[in-house]
N, C-alpha and C positions, 0 to 999 in steps of 0.2 A: 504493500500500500504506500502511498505514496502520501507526504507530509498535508496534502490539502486534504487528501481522502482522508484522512483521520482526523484534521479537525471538523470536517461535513458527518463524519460518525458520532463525533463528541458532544456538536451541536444538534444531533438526532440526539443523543441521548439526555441530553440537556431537558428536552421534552420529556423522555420518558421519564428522567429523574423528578419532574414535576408530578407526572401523575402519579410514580409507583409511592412517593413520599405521602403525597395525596391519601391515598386505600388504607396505606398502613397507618397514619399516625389515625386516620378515623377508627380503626377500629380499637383502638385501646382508648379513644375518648367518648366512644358509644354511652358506658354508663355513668360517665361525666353529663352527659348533653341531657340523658334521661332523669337523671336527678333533677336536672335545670327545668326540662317539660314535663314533669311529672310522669314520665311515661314507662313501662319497662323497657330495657334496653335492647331484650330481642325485636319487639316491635319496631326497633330504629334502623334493623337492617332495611326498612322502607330507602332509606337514605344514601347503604348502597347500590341497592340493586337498582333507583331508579336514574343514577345517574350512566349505569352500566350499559340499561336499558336504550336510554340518549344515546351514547355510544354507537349501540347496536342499530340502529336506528337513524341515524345520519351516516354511519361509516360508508353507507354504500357509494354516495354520492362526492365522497371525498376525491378518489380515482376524477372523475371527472371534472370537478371543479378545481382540482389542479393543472389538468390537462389545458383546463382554459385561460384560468386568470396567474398560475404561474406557481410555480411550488416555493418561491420567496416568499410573494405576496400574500399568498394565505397563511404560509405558514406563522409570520409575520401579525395576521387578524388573529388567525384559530387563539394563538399565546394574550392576546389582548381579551379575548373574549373569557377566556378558564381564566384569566387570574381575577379580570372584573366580576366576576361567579365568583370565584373565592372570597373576595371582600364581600360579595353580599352573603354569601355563609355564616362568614364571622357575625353578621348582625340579626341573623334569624331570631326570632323570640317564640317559634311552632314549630312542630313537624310538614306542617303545611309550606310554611317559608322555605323551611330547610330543602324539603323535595323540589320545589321549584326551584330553586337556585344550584342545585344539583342536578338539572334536568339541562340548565342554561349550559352549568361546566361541562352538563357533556358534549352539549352543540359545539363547545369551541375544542374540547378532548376529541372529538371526532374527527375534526379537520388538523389536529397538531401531529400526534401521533404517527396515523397515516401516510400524510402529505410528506412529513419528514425520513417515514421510512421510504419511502419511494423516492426522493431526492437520493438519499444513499443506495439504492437498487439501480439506478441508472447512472450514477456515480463510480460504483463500482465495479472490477468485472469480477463473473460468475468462481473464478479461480479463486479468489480474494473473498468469497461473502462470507466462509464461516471466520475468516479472521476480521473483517469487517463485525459481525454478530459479535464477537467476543471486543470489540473496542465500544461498541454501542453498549451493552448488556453490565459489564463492569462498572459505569457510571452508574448506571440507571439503577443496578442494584445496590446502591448505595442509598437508594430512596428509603427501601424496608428496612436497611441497616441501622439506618440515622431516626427513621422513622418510629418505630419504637418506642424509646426512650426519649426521645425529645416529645413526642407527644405528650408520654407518660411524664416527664418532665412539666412542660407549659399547661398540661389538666392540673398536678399538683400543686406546683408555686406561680402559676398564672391563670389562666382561665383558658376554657376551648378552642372560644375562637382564636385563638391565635394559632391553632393548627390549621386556621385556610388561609390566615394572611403571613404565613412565611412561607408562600407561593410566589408573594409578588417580586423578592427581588431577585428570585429565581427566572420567572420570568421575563425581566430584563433586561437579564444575560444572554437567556436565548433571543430575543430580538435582535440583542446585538451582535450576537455571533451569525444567526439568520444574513443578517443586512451585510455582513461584512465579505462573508465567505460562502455563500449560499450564491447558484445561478437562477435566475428566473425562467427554470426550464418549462416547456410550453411542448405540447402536439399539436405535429404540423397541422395534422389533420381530426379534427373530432366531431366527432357522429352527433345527432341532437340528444337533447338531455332526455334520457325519460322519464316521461312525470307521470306516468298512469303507472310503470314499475315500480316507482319510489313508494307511489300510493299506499299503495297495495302491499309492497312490502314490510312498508311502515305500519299499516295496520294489523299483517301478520304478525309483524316481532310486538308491536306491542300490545294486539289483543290477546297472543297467547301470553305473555309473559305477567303481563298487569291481572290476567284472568286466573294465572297459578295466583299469584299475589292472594287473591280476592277468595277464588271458589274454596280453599280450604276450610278459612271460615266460616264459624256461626254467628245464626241471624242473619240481617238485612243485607248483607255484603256475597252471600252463597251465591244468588238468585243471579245479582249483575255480574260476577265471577262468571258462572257459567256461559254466561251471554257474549263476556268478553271472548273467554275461549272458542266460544264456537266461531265468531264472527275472524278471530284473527287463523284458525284453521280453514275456515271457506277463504279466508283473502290467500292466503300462501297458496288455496290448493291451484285458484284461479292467476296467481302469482306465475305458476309451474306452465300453465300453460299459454300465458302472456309472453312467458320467456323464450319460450320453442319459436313464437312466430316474429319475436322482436327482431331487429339486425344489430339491436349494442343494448342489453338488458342493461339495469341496471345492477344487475346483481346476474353475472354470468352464468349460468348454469353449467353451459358445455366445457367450465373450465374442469367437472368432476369426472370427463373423460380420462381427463390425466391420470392418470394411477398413484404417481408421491404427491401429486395436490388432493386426490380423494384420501388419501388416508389420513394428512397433515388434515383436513377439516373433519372426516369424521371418529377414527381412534383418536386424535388429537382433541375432539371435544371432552369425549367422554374420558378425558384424563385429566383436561382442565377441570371440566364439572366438579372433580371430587376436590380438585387441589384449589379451587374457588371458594371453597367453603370455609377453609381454614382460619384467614384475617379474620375472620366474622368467626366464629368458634371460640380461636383458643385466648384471644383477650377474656371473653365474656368468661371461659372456662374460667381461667386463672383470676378475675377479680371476683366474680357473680358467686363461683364454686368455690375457691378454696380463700376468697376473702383478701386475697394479697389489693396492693397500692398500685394506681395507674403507673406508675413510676417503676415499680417491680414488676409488674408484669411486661412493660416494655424491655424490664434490662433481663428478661428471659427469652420474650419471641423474637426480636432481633439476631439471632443466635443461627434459626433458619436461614436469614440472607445472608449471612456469613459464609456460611457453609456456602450458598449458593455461588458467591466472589470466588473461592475457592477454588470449585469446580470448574468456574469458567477458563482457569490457565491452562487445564487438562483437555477442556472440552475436544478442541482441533484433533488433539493426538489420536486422542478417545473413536472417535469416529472413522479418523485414516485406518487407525489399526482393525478396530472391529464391520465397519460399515454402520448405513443405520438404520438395518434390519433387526439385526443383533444389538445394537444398542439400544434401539428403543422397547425391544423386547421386553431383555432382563432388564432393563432400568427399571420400565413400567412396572414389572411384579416387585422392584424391591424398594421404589416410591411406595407404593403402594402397604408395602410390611411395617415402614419406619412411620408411615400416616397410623394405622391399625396399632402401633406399637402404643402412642400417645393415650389411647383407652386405658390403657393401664395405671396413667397418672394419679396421685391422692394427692390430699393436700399435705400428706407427709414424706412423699417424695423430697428429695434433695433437689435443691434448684442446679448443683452441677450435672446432675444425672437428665435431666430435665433438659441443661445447655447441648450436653452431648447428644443426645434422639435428636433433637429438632436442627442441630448442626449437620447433623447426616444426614438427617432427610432433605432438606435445602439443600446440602451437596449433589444428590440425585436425580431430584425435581430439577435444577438448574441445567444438567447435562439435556433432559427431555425436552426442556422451553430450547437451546438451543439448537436439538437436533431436527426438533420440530419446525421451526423457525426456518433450517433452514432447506429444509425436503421440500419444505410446501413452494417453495418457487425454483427448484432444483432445474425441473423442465421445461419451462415456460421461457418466453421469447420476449422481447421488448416492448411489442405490440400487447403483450397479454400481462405486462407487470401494475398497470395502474388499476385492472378491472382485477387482479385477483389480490390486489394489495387491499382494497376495499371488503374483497369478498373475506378474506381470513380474519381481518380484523373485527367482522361485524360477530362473525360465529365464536371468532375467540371470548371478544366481548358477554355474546348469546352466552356461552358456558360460563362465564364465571359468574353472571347471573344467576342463572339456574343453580349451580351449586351454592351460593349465600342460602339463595330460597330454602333450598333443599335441607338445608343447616338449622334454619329456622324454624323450617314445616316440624321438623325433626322436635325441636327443645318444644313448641308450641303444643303437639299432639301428645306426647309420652305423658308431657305433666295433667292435660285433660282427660287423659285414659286413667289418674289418678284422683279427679275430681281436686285439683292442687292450681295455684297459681302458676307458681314461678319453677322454673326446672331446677331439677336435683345434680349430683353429682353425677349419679349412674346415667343420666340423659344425655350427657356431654359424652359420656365414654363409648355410649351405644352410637352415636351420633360420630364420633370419630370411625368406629369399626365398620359403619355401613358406608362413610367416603373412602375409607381405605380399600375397602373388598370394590367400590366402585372405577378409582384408581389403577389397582391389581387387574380388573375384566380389560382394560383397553391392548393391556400387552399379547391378547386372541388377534385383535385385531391386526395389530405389528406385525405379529408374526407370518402374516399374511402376504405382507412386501415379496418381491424379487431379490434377492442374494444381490447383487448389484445397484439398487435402487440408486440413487442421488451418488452415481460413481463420480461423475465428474467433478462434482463438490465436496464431497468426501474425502477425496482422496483415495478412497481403499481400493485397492485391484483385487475385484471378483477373480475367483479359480475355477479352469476347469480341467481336472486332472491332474489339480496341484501347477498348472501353469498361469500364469498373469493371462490374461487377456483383456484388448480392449474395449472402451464401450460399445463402438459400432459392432462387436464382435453379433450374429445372431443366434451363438448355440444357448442353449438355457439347461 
């Protein structure tokens, strides 16, 4: 890589160091903010999942409105829009305020993220993107590192909101490094917008998603839950076939011909799903369960993105040596063990026994985000990098929603099957064991890959008969 490409990776991850900083200090000020609204603090996952939601929900259209008005220029708005959301965070005085203002961050997280990783996709070449991934991903993971304990930090001896407005002067860093060294790259050519796609999209991702929200619920909330659901399954189904006859969906379909892009979105889902649930989880575990200080329980979950930094020095090797059939495989089953293993926690566990699990398991999980990360555009062409930069982003988004949900439906149901308020100890540990084993299924799917998949990015030279061969090779 070359000294520009790496600061255009830096300034990608300058973003991402916004939002992953963003996820993680919220969930260890969840039952800060619930104190403050009176509310219980499972109920405040509302606040992540709706900004995920947002996310998932605009991401489509990101591909394109960069294509148009220039991957500077937006990138540039997107960062003005999340941090002026962030300031209106800090000042919510509702749940009601808070979701809206987390719906706004996600309008402008939709267009930041995105827009910036495709600057670096066409920035870089295909030779170069897992060490690219690993110059982006180190920064960024610095978010849930720092994140943590500074949250738990400014909830202790400061107040909440000051976990959305230490966004801002984050943010304009990245504008400046944007403006400085950022090109205002543009397609030559771009097809009309679709707006009956986005529609309809939009109505899928958030009739089903707001409909999970809702239909679990008793009382008044059941009834329009199911309604929502039904309404965002008829738009996807009608979505499905909008897309067949469109000439530039907004949301690709035929990119799931590809075979490392059908796997990177759908084993890749259902591995985020479980690992989605976790922010949301093990703060609540550690203060709700076993009573520790936002300030403790940060200088314990942190430990996770540790681990994660870690792994990303090894990741390149990792994948040259094994491929990433085989590494997403075994990864997958043993993310999946070190999640499951957490169930076993009390609150008389040792906090360093505690540092070690969640160090390991971050180690592992981190190898998966990048191997995933980087199969899913292993194949694809130039022409196909902004439509499926969109597309991964919206489903990544999609699953980490659904697993908060999932976390929540979780603590919300066990304690009502007990006529009980608030969840118990064993709810959190049952609730770990069922993301884990969720976790653990996606490495079926993996294993499914071609011994060769994503060679060229990889690195790894498939064998056949114990000899190298290469990609073009056709034997299997």
């Amino acid at each position: 890589m070359t000294p520009r490409q790496r600061i255009v990776a830096l300034t990608v991850a300058c973003a991402l160091f916004m939002q992953t900083l963003d996820s993680s200090v919220l969930g260890t000020a969840l039952p800060a903010i619930g104190r403050d609204f009176d509310l219980d603090p499972v109920r405040l996952h509302l606040a992540m999942t709706s900004y995920l939601i947002a996310l998932a929900i605009f991401m489509p259209m990101s591909g394109w409105i960069a294509d148009r008005y220039g991957t500077r220029n937006v990138l540039r708005v997107a960062i003005v829009v999340f941090v002026g959301a962030s300031v209106g965070c800090g000042y919510s005085t509702s749940i009601l305020e808070l979701v809206l203002m987390r719906i706004v961050q996600g309008l402008g997280g939709a267009m930041m993220v995105p827009v910036a990783r495709l600057a670096l996709l066409r920035a870089v070449p295909k030779s170069s993107l897992v060490q690219a991934m690993t110059w982006v991903s180190v920064p960024a993971l610095l978010g849930p590192v720092v994140g943590p304990p500074l949250g738990g930090f400014l909830v202790t001896y400061a107040s909440w909101p000051w976990i959305f407005w230490i966004n801002v002067p984050i943010g304009l860093i990245g504008i400046l490094l944007a403006t400085i060294f950022f090109e205002n790259l543009r397609a030559p050519d771009i097809a009309k917008f679709d707006r009956i796609g986005f529609v309809l999209s939009a109505t899928a991702v958030g009739g089903i998603l707001f409909g999970l929200e809702l239909a679990p619920r008793s009382g008044t909330a059941t009834l329009p839950g199911y309604g929502l659901l039904a309404i965002g399954i008829i738009s996807a189904l009608l979505y499905a076939r909008h897309a067949r006859r469109h000439q530039a969906p907004i949301i690709d379909l035929s990119l799931l011909k590809i075979s490392t892009f059908r796997v990177s979105i759908f084993a890749g889902s259902l591995f985020r799903i479980g690992i989605g649930a976790i922010p949301f989880l093990l703060p609540l575990m550690l203060q709700q369960a076993y009573g520790r200080s936002a300030l403790s329980s940060g200088l314990i979950t942190f430990s996770a993105a540790a681990g994660a930094i870690a792994m990303k020095f090894v990741a390149p090797r990792a994948l040259a040596t094994a491929g990433f059939r085989k590494t997403l495989t075994w990864n997958a089953a043993i993310a999946g063990v070190s999640i499951a293993i957490v169930a076993a926690f009390s609150d008389t566990t040792p906090a360093f026994v505690m540092l070690l699990v969640l160090f390991v398991g971050g180690f592992f999980r981190s190898l998966q985000f990048t191997a995933l990360n980087a199969i899913g555009f292993a194949d694809l062409d130039d022409a196909q990098m902004s439509r499926a930069t969109g597309f991964s982003a919206m489903v990544q988004q999609l699953s980490l929603s659904i697993g908060v949900s999932i976390g929540a439906l979780i603590l919300q149901v066990l304690p009502y099957l007990r006529s009980e308020q608030t969840a118990a100890e064993s709810d959190y540990s049952i609730a770990f064991l069922c993301v884990g084993a969720l976790v653990a299924t996606s490495a079926l799917a993996f294993a499914r890959l071609e011994a060769d998949a994503g060679q060229a990015v990889s690195g790894h030279a498939a064998t056949v008969g114990g000899v190298n061969r290469p990609p073009s090779d056709p034997r299997t």
